[in-house]
N, C-alpha and C positions, 0 to 999 in steps of 0.2 A: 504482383507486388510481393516481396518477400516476407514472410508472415513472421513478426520478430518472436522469438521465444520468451515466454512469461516466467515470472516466479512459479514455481512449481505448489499448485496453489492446494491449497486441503482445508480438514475441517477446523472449525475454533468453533467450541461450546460457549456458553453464556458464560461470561469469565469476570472476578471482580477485579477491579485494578486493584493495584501493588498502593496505598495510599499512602505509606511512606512517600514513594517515591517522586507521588505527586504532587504532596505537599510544598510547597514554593516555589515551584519549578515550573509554575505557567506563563513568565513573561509580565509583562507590564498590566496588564488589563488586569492583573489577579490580586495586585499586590492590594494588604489594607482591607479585603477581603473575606470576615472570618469565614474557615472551611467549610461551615455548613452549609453557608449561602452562594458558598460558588456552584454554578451549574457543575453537573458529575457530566465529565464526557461521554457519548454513546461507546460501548464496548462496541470496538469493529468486528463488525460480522465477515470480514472476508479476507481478513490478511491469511496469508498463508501461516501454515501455522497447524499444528497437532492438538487436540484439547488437552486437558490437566493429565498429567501423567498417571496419577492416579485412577484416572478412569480405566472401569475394565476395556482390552485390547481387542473383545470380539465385539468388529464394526459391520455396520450394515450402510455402506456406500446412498442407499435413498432416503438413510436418515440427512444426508448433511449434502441434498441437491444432487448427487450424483458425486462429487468430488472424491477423488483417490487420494489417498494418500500416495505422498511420492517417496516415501523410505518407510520401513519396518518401525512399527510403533513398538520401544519397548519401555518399559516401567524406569524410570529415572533418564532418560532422554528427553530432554526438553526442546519441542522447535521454536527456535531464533530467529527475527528477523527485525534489520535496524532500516525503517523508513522517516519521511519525513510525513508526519500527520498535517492536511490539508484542512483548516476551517473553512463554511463555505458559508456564502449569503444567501437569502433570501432567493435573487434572480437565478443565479446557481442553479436551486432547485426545479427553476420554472424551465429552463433553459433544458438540463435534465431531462425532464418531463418530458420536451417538444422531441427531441431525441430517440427517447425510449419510446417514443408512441410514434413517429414514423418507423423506428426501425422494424417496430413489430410488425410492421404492413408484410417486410420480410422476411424475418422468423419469429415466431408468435411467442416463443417464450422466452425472450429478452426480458431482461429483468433488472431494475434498476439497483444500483452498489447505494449500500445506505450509512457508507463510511471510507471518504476518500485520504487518499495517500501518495507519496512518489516511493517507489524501492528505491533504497540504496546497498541490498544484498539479496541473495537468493535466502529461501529459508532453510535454513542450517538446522542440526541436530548436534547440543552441548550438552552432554553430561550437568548433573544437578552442581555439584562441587564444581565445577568449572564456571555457571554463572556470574559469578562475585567477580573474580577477578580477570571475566570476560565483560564488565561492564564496566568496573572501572578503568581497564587500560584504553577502553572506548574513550571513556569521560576523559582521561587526560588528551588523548588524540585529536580529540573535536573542541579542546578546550578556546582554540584561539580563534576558530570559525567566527563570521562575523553574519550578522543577517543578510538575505540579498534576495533579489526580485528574480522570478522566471513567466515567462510568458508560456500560456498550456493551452496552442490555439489548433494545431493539427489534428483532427477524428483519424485513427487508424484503427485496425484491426488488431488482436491479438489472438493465441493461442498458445497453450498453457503449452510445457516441454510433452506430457505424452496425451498432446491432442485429444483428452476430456474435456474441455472447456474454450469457450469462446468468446473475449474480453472488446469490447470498444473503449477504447481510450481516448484520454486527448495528450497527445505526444509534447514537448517542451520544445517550441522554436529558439526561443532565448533564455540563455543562463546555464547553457550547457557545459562550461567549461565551468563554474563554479561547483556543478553539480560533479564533475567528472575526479575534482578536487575534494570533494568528501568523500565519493567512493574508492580513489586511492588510498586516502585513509582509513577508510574501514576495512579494505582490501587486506590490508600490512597488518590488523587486529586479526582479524579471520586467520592470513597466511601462520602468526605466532601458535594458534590453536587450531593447527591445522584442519582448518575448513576451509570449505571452497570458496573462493574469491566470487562476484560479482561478471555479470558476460562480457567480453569485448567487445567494443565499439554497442555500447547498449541503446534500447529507446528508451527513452526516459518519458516517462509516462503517469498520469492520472486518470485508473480503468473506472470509467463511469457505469455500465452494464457487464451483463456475462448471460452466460446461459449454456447448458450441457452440451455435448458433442460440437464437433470442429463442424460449423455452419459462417469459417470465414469463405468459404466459397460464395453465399448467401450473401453474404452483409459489406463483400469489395465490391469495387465496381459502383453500378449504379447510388445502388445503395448508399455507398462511401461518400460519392461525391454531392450527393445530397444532404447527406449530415453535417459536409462539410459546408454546405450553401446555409444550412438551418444557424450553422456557429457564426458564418461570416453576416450577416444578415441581422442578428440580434444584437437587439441594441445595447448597448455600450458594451459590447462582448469585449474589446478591445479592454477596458478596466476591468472586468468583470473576470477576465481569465488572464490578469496579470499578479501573479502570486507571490505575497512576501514568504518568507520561510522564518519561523522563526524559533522553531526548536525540533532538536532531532530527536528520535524516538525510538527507544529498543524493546520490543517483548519476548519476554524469553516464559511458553507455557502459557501462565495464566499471571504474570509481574507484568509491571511497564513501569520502566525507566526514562526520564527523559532530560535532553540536556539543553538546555536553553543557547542560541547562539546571541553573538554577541551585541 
């Protein structure tokens, strides 16, 4: 099986969000809501991504899992990356669970992602004065998007681009071409500031585990097609990994922006 190439994955420190940016920008569920009383979302522990710029730039790789950085960490580069943040239920978690504890039968240090997401770009490196009006020509681009439903029912494998890391996801059966439709557009924001665009013909994916060194030899195969028995098998999986999307997401550092669709 072709082992599709991941976001080039790194570290992210304990980071606060950007609460400007979050401010009103949750969707329906939020509104009417004073700010204190809305739940704070969990800061993602695994987007790709560089910690706070400001941090000093002598790293020690077993501080942050083993993860590489994939480009030269320098002081006022900030890593970017625009996905869609994934909320999950309750069964979710269970589901998860049954997952990560078979897989461990076959690498024991699979580890469960405790903040999921879909990429809709590689994670980029923008200059700090570049930020501002690399998020608002997002915001105008993505302005028209409207909500839309994807099913995330395929178990595949992944691995990161320089084979440090080993990702189980659940791939996107349907909704692909909505999806394929944002990432043009974000493709055309990136190309204006020159950054690298998004992979060809990509997996679109929801990485639920990871764990250190390329162990997709390990966890294809056998393994695969029983993870994939564990998703098909659980009940109401069918609703359960039919995903509305309902706002897109950019961090850039240690900011989050995000833009509500419609």
């Amino acid at each position: 099986a072709m082992s599709a190439a991941l976001v080039g994955y790194s570290s992210s420190e304990e980071e606060e969000e950007d609460e400007e940016e979050e401010r009103g920008d949750r969707g329906d569920g939020a509104q009417g809501i004073p700010p204190a009383a809305r739940p704070r979302l969990p800061v993602p522990t695994d987007l790709p991504g560089a910690p706070d710029p400001d941090e000093a730039s002598g790293e020690d790789s077993a501080r942050h899992g083993g993860r590489v950085r994939g480009f030269a960490h320098e002081r006022g580069n900030w890593a970017t990356h625009v996905y869609l943040p994934c909320g999950v239920e309750e069964e979710f978690l269970e589901l998860l669970e049954l997952l990560v504890s078979h897989a461990r039968t076959y690498v024991s240090s699979v580890t469960a992602a405790e903040e999921f997401h879909l990429s809709l770009s590689q994670c980029v490196v923008l200059r700090y004065h570049w930020i501002e009006p690399f998020v608002r020509t997002l915001r105008e681009r993505l302005a028209s998007f409207h909500r839309f439903f994807c099913v995330a029912d395929q178990v595949k494998v992944y691995t990161n681009q320089n084979k440090t890391r080993t990702f189980i996801g659940l791939e996107v059966s349907a909704g692909h071409m909505q999806l394929l439709e944002l990432v043009s557009e974000v493709d055309r924001v990136l190309e204006e500031f020159d950054l690298p665009t998004f992979y060809k013909d990509p997996s679109f994916h929801i990485s639920l585990a990871w764990c250190v060194g390329d162990m997709s030899g390990k966890l294809e195969g056998q393994c695969l097609r029983e993870l994939q028995d564990i998703v098909d098998g659980f009940e109401d999986s069918a609703l359960l990994l039919r995903i509305q999307w309902e706002q897109i997401r950019c961090k850039s550092g240690n900011k989050y922006f995000s833009f509500p669709l419609r």
